[in-house]
C-alpha positions as CSV (number, residue, x, y, z in Angstrom):
1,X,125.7,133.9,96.7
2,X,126.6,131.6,99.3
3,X,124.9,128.0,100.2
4,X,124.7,126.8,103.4
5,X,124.0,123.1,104.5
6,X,123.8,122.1,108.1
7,X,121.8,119.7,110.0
8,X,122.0,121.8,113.4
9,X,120.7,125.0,112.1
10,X,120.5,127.5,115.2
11,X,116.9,128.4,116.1
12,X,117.5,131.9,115.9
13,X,118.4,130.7,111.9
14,X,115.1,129.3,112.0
15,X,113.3,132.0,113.6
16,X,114.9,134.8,111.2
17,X,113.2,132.5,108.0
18,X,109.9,131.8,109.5
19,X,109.4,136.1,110.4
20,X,110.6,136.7,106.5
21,X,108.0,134.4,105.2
22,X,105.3,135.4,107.8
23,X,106.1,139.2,106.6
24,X,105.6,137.8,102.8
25,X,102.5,136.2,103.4
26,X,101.1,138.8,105.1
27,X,101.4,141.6,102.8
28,X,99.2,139.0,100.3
29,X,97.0,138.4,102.4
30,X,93.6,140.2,103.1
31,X,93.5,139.4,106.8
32,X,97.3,140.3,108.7
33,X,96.1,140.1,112.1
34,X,97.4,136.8,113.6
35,X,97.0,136.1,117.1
36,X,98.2,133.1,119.7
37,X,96.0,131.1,121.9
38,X,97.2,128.6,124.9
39,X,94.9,127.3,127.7
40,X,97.2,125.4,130.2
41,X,95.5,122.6,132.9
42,X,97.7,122.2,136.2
43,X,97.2,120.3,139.1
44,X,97.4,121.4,142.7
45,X,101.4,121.2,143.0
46,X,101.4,123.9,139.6
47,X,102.8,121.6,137.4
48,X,101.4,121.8,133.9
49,X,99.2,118.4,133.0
50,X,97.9,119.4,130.0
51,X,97.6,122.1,127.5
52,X,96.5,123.4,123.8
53,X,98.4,126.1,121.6
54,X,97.9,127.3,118.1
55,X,97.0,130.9,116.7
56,X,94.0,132.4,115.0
57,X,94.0,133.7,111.4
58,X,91.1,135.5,109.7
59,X,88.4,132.9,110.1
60,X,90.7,130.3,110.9
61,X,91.6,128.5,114.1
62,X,94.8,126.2,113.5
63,X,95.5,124.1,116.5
64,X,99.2,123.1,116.9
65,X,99.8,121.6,120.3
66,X,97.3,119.6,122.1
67,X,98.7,117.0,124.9
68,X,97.7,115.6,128.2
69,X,99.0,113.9,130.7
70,X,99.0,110.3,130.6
71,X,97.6,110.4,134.5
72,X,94.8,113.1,133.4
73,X,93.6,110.6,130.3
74,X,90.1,109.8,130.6
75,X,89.2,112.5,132.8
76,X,88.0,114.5,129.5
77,X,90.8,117.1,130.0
78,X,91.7,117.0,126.2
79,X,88.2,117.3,125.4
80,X,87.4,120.2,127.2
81,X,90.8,121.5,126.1
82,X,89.4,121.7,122.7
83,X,85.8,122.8,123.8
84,X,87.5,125.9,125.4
85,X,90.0,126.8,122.1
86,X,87.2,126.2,119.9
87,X,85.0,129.0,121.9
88,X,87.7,131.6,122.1
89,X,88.5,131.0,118.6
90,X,84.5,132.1,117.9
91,X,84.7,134.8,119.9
92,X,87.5,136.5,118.1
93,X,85.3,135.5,114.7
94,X,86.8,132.3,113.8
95,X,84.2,130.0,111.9
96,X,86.7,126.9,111.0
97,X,89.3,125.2,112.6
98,X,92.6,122.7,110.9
99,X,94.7,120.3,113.1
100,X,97.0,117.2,112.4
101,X,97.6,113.9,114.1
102,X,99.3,111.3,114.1
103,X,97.8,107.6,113.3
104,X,99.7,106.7,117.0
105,X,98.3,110.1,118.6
106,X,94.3,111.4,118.6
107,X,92.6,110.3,115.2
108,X,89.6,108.9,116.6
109,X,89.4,111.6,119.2
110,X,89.2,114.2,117.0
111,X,86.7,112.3,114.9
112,X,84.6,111.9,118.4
113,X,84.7,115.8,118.5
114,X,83.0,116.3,114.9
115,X,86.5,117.0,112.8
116,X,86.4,115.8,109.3
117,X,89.6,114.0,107.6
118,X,90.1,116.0,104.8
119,X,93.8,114.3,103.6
120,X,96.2,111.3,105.2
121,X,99.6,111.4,104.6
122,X,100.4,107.8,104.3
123,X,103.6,106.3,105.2
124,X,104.8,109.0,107.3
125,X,107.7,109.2,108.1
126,X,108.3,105.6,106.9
127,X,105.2,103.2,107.9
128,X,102.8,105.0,109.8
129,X,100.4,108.1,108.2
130,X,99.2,111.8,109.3
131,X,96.1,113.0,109.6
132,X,94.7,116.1,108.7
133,X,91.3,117.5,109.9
134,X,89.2,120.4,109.7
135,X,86.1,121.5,111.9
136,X,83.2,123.9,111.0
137,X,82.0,125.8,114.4
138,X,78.9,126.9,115.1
């Protein structure tokens, strides 16, 4: 056995660990069907303004990505970002969803949108704290 140590690992590296796991945790578990989700916002040039990503799982929707543009704040773009994810995620038979944030990011706004804190990392990475929420749909 050979050991390794690098702190530029190539993203193919990365890629080749994450699809052995995945393949692991998959045969365990009873639901293997996992499936992406993205909703993009643009504005009238094309260029992206906003957008959320994450995947469905069983009865789970995890968001990973939300952001908006710091022009299209306040103009509830996020919010209906979140509204629309939320939906699809029902429709393919999702009944909960988990997120993260950042103290310096969306706490509050996820709050505002009926998530539930369930655990803060504190002093993450050094002084500030992560947020983790979950959300029971309708």
């Amino acid at each position: 056995m050979k050991f390794t140590m690098t702190d530029n690992p190539k993203e193919q590296d990365i890629q080749e660990i994450l699809n052995h796991l995945r393949e692991y945790n998959l045969s365990r578990l009873e639901c293997k069907f996992v499936k992406p989700i993205a909703i993009f916002v643009t504005d009238e040039n094309g260029s992206k303004i906003g957008g959320i990503t994450g995947e469905t799982h069983g009865n789970w929707l995890e968001i990973d990505y939300l952001w908006v543009d710091e022009k299209a704040r306040g103009a509830r773009v996020g919010s209906k970002l979140v509204r629309d994810v939320e939906t699809e995620a029902q429709k393919r038979g999702c009944t909960y969803v988990f997120l993260n944030t950042f103290s310096f990011q969306a706490k509050d706004f996820y709050i505002k949108l009926g998530y539930d804190e369930v655990f803060t990392l504190e002093k993450y990475p050094i002084t500030g704290k992560r947020h983790y929420f979950v959300k029971q749909l309708a």
